[in-house]
ChimeraX commands (.cxc) that place a marker at each C-alpha (Angstrom):
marker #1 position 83.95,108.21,96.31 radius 0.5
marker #1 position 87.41,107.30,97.69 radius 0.5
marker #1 position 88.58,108.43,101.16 radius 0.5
marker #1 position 92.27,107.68,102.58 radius 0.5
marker #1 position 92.49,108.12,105.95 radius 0.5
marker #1 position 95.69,108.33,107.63 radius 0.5
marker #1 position 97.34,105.27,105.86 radius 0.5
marker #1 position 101.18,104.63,106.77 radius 0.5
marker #1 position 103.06,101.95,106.12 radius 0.5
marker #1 position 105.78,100.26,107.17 radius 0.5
marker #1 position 108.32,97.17,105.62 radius 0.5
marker #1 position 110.66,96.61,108.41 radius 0.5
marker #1 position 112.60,100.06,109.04 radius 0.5
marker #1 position 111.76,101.51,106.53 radius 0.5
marker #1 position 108.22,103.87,106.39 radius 0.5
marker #1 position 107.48,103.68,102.61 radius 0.5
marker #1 position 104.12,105.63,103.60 radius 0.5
marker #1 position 103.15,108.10,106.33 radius 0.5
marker #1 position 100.20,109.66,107.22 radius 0.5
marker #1 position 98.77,110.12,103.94 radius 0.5
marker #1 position 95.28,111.43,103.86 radius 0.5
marker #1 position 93.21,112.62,101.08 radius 0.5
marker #1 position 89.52,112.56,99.36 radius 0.5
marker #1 position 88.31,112.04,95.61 radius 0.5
marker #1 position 85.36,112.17,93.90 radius 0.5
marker #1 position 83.81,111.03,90.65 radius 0.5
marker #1 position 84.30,113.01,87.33 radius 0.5
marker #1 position 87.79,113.28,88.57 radius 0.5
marker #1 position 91.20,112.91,87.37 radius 0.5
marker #1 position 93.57,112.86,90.44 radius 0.5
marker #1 position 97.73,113.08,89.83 radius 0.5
marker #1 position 99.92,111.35,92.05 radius 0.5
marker #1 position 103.38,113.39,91.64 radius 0.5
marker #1 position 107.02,112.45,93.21 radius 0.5
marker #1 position 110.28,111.00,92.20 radius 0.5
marker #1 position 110.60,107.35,91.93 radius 0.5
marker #1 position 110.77,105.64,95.21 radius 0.5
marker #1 position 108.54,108.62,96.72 radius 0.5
marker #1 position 105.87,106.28,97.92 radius 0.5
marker #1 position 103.41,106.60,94.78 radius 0.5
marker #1 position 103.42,103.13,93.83 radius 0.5
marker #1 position 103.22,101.79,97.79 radius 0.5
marker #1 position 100.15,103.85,98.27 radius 0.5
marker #1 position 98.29,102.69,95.00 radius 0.5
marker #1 position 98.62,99.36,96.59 radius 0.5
marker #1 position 97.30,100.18,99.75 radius 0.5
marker #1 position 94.40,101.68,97.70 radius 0.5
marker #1 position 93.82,99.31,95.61 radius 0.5
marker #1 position 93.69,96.54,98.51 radius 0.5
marker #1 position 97.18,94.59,97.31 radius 0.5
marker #1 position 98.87,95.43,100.45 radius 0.5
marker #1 position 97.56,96.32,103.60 radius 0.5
marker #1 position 98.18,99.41,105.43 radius 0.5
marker #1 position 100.50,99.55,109.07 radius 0.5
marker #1 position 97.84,102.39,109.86 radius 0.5
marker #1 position 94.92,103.54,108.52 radius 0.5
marker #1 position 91.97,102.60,106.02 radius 0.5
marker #1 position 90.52,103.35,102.56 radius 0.5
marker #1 position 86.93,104.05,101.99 radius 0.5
marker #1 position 86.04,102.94,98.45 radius 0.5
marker #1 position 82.11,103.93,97.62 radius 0.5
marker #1 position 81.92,103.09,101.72 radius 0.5
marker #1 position 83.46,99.92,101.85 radius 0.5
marker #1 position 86.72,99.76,103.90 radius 0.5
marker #1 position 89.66,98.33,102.15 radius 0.5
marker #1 position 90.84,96.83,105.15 radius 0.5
marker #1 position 87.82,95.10,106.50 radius 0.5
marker #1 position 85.64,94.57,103.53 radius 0.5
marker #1 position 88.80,94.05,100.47 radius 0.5
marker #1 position 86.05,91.98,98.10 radius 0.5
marker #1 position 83.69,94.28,97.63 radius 0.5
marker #1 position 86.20,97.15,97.76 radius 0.5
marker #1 position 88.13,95.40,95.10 radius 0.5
marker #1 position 85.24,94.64,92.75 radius 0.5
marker #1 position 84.85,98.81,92.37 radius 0.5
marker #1 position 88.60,99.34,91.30 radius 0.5
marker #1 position 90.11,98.86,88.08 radius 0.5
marker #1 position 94.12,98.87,88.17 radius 0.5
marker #1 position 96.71,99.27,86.26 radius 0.5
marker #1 position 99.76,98.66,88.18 radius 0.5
marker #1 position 103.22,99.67,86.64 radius 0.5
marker #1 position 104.74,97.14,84.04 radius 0.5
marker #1 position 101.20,95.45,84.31 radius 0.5
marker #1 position 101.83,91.34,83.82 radius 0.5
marker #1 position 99.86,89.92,81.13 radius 0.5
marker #1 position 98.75,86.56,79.31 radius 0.5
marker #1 position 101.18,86.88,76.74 radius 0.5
marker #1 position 100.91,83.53,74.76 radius 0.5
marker #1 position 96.93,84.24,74.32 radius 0.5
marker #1 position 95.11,86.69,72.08 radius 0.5
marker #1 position 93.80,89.63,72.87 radius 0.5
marker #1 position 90.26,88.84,72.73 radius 0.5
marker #1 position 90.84,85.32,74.59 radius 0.5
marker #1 position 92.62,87.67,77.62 radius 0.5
marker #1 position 89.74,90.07,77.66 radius 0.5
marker #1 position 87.36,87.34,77.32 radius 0.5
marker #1 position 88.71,85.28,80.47 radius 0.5
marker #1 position 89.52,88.63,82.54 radius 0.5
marker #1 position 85.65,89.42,82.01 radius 0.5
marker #1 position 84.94,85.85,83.65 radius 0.5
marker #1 position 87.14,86.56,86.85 radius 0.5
marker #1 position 85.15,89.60,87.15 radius 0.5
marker #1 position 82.47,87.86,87.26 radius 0.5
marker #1 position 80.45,89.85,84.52 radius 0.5
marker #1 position 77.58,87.50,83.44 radius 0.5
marker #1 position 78.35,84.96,81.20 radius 0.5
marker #1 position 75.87,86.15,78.21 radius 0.5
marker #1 position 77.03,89.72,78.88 radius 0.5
marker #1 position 81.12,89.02,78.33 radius 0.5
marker #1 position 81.05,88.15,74.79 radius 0.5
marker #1 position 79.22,92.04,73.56 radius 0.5
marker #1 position 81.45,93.69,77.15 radius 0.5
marker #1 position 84.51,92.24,75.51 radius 0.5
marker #1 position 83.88,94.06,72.35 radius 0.5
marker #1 position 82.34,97.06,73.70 radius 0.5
marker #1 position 85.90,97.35,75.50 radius 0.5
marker #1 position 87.85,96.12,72.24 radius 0.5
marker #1 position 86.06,99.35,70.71 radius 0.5
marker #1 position 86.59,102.04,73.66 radius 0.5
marker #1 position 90.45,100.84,73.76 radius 0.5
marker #1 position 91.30,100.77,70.18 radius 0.5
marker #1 position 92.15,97.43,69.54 radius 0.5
marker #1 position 89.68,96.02,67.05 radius 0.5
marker #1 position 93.24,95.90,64.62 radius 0.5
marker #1 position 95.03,93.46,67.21 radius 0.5
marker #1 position 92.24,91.86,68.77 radius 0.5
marker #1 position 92.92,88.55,66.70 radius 0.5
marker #1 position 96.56,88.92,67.78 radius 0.5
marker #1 position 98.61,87.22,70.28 radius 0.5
marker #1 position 99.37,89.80,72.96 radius 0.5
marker #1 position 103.03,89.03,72.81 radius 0.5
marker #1 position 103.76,90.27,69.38 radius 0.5
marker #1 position 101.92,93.92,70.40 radius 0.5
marker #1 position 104.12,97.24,70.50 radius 0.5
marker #1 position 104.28,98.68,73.98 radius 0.5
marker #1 position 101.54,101.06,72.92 radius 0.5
marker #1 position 99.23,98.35,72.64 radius 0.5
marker #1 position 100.06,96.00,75.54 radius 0.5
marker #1 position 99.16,99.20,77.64 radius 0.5
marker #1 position 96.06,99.62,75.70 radius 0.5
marker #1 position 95.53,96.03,76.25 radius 0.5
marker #1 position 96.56,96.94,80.28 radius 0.5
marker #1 position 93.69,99.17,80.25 radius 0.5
marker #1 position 91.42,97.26,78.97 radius 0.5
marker #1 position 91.16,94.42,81.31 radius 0.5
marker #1 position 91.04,97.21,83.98 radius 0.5
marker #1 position 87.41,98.69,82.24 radius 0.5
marker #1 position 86.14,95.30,81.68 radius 0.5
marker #1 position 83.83,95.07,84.62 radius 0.5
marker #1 position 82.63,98.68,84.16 radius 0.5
marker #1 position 84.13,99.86,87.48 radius 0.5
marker #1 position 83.72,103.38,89.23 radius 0.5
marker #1 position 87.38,103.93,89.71 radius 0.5
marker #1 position 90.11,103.59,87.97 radius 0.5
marker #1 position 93.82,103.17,89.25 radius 0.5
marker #1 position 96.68,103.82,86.75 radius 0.5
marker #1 position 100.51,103.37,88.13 radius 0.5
marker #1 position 102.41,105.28,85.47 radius 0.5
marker #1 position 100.22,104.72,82.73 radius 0.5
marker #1 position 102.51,106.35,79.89 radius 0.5
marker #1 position 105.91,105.21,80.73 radius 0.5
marker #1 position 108.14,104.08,78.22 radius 0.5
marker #1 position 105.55,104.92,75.62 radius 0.5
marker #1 position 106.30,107.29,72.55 radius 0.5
marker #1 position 105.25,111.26,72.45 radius 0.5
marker #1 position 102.43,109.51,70.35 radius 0.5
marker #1 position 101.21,106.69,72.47 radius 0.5
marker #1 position 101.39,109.15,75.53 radius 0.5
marker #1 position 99.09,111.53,73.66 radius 0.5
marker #1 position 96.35,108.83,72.90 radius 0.5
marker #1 position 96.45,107.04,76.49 radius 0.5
marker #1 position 96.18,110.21,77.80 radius 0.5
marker #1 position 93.45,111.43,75.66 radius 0.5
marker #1 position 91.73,107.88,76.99 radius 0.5
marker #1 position 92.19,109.10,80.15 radius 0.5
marker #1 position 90.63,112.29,79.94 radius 0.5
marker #1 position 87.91,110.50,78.15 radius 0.5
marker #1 position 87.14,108.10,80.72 radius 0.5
marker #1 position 87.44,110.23,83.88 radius 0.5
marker #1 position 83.90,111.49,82.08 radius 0.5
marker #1 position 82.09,109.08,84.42 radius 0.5
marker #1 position 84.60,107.69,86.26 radius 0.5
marker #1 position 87.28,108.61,88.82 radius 0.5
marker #1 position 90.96,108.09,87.72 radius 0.5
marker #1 position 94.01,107.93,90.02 radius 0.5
marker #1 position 97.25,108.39,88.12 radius 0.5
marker #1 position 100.26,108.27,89.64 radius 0.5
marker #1 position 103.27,109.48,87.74 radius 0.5
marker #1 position 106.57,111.07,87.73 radius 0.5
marker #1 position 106.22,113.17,84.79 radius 0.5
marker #1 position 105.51,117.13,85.39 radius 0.5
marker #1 position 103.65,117.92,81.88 radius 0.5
marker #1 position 101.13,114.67,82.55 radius 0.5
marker #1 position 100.14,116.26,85.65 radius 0.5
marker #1 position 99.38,119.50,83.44 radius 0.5
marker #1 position 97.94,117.29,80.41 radius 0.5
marker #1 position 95.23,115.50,82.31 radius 0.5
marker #1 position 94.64,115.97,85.82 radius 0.5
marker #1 position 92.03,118.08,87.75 radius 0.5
marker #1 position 94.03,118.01,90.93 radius 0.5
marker #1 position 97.37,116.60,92.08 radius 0.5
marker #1 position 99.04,115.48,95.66 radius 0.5
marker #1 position 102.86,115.62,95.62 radius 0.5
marker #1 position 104.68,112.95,97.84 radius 0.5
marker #1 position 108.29,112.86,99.07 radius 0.5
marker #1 position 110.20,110.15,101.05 radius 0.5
marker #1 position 106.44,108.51,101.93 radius 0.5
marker #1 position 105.13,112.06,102.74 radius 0.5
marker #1 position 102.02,114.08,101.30 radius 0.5
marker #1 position 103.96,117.57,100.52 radius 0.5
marker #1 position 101.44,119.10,98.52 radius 0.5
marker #1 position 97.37,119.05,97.52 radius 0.5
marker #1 position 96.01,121.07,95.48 radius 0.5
marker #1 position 95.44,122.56,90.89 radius 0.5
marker #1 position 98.57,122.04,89.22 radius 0.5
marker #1 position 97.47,126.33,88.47 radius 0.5
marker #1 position 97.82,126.55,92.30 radius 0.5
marker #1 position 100.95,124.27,92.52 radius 0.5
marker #1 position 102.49,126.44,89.41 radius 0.5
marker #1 position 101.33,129.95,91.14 radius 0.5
marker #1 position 104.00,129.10,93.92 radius 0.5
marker #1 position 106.65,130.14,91.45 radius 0.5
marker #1 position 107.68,133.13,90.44 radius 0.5
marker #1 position 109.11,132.30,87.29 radius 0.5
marker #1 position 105.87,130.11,87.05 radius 0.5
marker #1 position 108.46,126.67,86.36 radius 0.5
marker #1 position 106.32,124.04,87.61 radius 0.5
marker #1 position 109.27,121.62,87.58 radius 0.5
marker #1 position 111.01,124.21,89.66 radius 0.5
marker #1 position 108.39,123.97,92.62 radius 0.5
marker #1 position 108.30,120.29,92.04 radius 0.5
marker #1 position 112.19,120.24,92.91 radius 0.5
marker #1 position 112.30,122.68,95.99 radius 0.5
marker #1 position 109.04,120.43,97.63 radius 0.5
marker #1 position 110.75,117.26,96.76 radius 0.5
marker #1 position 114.07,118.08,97.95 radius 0.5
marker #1 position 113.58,120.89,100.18 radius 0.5
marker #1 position 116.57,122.91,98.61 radius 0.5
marker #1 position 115.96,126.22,97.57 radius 0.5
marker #1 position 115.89,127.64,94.04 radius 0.5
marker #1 position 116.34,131.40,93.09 radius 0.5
marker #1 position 112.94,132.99,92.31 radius 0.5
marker #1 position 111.20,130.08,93.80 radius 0.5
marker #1 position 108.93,130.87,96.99 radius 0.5
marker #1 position 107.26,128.02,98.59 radius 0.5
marker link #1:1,2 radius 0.2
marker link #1:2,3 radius 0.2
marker link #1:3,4 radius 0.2
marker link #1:4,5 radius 0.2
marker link #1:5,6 radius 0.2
marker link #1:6,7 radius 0.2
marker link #1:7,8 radius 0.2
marker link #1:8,9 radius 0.2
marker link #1:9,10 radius 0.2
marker link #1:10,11 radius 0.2
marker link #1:11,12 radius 0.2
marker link #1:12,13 radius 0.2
marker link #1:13,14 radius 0.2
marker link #1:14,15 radius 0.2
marker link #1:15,16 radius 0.2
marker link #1:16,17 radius 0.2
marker link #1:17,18 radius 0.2
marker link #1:18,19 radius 0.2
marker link #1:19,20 radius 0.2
marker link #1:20,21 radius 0.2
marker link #1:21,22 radius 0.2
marker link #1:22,23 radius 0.2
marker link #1:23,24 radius 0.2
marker link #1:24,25 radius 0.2
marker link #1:25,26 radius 0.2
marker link #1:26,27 radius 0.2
marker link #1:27,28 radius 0.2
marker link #1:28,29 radius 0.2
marker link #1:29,30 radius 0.2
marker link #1:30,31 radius 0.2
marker link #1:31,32 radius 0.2
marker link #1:32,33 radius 0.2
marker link #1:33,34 radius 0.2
marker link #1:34,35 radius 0.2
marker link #1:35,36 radius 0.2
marker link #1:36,37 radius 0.2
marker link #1:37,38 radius 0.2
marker link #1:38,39 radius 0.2
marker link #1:39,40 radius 0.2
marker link #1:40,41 radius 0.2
marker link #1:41,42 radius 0.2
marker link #1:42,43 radius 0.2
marker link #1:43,44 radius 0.2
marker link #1:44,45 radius 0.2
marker link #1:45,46 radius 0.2
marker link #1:46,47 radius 0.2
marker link #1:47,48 radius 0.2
marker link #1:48,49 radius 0.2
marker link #1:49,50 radius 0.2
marker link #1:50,51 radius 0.2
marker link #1:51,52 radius 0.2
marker link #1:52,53 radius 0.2
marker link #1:53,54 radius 0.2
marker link #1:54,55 radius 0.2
marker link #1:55,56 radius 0.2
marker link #1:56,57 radius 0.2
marker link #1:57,58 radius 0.2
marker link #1:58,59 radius 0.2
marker link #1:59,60 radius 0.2
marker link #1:60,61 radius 0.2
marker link #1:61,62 radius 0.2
marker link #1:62,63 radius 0.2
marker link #1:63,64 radius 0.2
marker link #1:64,65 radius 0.2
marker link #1:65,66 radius 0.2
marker link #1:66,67 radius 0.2
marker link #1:67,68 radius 0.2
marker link #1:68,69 radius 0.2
marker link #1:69,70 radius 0.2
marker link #1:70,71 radius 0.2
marker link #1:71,72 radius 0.2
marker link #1:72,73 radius 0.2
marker link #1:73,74 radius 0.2
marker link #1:74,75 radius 0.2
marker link #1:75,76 radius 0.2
marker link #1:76,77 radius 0.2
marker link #1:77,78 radius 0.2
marker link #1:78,79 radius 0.2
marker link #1:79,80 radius 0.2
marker link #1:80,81 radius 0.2
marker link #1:81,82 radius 0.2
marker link #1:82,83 radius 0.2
marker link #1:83,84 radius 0.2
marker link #1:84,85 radius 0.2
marker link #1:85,86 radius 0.2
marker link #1:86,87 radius 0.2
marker link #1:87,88 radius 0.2
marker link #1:88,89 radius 0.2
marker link #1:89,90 radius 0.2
marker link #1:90,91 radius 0.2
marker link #1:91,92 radius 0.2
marker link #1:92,93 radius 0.2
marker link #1:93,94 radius 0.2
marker link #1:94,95 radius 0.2
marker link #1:95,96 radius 0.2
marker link #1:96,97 radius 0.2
marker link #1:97,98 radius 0.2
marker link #1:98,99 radius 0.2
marker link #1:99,100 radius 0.2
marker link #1:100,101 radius 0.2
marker link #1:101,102 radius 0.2
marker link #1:102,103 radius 0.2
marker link #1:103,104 radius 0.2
marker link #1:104,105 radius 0.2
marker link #1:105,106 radius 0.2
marker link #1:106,107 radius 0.2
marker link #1:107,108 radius 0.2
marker link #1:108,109 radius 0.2
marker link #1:109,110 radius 0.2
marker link #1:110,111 radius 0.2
marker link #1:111,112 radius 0.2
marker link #1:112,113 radius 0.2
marker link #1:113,114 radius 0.2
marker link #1:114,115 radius 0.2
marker link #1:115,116 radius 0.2
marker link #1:116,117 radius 0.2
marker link #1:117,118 radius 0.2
marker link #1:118,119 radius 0.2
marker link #1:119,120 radius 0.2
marker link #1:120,121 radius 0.2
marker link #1:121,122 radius 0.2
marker link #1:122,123 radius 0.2
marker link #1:123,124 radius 0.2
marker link #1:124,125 radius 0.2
marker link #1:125,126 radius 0.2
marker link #1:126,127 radius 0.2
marker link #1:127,128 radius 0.2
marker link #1:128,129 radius 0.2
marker link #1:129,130 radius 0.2
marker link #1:130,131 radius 0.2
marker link #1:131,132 radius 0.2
marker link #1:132,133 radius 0.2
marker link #1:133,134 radius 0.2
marker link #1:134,135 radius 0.2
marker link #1:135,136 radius 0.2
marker link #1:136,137 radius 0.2
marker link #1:137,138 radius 0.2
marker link #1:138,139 radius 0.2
marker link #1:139,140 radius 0.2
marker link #1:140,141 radius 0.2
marker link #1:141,142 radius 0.2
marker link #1:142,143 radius 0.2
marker link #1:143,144 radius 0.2
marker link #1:144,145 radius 0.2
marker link #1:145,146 radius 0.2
marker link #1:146,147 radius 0.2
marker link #1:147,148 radius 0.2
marker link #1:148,149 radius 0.2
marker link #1:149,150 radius 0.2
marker link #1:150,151 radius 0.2
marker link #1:151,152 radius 0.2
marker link #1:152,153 radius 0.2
marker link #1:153,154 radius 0.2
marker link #1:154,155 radius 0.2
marker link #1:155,156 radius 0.2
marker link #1:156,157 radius 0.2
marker link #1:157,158 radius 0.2
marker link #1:158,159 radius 0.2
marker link #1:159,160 radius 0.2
marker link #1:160,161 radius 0.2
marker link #1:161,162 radius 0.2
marker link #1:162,163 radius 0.2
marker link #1:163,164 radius 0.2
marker link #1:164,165 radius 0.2
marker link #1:165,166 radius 0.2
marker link #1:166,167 radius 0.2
marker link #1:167,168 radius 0.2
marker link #1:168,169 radius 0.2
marker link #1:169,170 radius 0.2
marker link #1:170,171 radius 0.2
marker link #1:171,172 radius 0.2
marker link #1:172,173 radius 0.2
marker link #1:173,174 radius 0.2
marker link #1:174,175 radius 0.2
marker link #1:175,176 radius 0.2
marker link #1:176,177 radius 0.2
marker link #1:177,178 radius 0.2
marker link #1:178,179 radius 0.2
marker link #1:179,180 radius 0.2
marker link #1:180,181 radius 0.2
marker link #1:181,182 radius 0.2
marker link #1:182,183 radius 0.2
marker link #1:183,184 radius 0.2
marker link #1:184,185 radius 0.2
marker link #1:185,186 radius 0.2
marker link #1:186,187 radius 0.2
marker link #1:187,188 radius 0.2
marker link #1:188,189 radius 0.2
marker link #1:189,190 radius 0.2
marker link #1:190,191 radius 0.2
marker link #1:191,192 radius 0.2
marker link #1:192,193 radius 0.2
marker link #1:193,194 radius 0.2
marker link #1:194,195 radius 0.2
marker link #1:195,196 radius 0.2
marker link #1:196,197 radius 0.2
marker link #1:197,198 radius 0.2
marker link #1:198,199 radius 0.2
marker link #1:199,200 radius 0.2
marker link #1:200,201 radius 0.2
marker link #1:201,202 radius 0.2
marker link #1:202,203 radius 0.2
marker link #1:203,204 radius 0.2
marker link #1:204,205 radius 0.2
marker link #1:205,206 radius 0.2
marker link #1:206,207 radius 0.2
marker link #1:207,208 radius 0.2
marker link #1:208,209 radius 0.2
marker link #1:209,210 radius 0.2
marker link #1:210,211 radius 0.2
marker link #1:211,212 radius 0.2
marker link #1:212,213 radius 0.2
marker link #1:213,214 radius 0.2
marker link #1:214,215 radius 0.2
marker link #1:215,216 radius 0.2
marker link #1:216,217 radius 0.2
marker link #1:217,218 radius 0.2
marker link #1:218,219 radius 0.2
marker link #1:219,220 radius 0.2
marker link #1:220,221 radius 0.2
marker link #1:221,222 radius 0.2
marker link #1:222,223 radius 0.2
marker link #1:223,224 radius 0.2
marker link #1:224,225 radius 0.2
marker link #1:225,226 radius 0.2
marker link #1:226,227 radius 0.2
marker link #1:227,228 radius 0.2
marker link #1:228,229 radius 0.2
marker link #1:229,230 radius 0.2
marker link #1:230,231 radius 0.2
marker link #1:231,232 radius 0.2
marker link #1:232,233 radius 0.2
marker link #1:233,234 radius 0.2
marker link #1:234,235 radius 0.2
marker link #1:235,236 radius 0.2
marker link #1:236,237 radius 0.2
marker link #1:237,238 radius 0.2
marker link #1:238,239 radius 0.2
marker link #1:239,240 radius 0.2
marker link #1:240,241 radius 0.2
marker link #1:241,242 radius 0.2
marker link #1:242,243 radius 0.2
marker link #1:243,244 radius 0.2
marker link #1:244,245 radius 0.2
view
């Protein structure tokens, strides 16, 4: 469903991304894992068709992100991090004119905007102004303008940070809920939601793909199995006792 072939990019001197390749299908829930400033967030971009790669292409359900963006675009839903939102309107006015820039029909938005309302949890803020949400809910509300078109893949930059133990549990449930039929790409920092939710995972480092593979196979590299252990050493490339890479 998505195929990223050899994307680098570049922002002056620096290489934020290089050479990253990798494939992902529906039914899917894909980890992006390094420490901030890795690349992760660059390379959701290039995905997603918000910044264009130095090198490279994305095939989204066979159109090129490069040379066909539109109809690339109009697959994806994304979250990016610390997602901007309408924050002087109500929750069902945002959803409401989100669905109309996604051009879903106009006598489809008004039982899509509920149907998304119910999915997301917020039939007890809907009638709220988004501004006066907790951060739990403004990422619900994040979410849900990212489903509202019904797409086949799914984008999430750091979907649980800042949230609560709570909130983390219940956007990740969402996750795992919603990666039934679609794919997700999450990028994250955080070692246990690579272990909570995700089917496979790709570790990056200084713009670099370091790892691919289960987080079982990425845990099975330690002998002490300390995933955050293997996680360091691949990151950092300094050795820790008991850890073979």
């Amino acid at each position: 469903m998505i195929e990223v072939k050899s994307i680098s990019k570049s922002f002056d001197d620096i290489k934020a991304v290089s050479d990253i390749s990798f494939k992902a299908n529906q039914g899917e829930v894909l980890g992006f894992l390094g420490p901030n400033g890795a690349g992760k967030s660059t390379t959701m971009k290039i995905v997603t068709g918000f910044v264009e790669p130095t090198m490279g292409d994305v095939s989204v359900c066979g159109h090129s992100i490069v040379s066909d963006t539109l109809e690339a675009q109009k697959i994806i839903g994304y979250v990016p991090e610390n997602a901007p939102l309408y924050e002087e309107m109500y929750v069902v006015e945002f959803l409401t004119q989100i669905a109309s820039f996604r051009e879903v029909p106009q006598e489809e938005i008004k039982n899509r905007v509920a149907e998304i309302i119910k999915k997301c949890a917020l039939e007890s803020v809907q009638g709220q102004i988004i501004d006066t949400l907790s951060k739990g809910y403004k990422r619900r509300v994040s979410l849900a303008q990212a489903l509202i078109h019904d797409p086949k893949v799914l984008i999430l930059d750091e979907p649980t940070d800042g949230l609560d133990p709570n909130q983390k549990a219940e956007v990740r449930s969402m996750i795992k809920e919603l990666a039934r039929e679609k794919l997700v790409l999450v990028s994250t920092h955080i070692l246990e939601e690579v272990e909570a939710i995700c089917d496979r995972c790709i570790i990056i480092g200084e713009g670099k793909k370091l790892f691919e593979g289960t987080p079982s196979e990425l845990k099975a590299k330690s002998d002490k199995q300390r995933i955050d252990d293997v996680f360091r050493v691949i990151t950092t490339g300094r050795p820790i006792e008991g850890v073979a890479i």
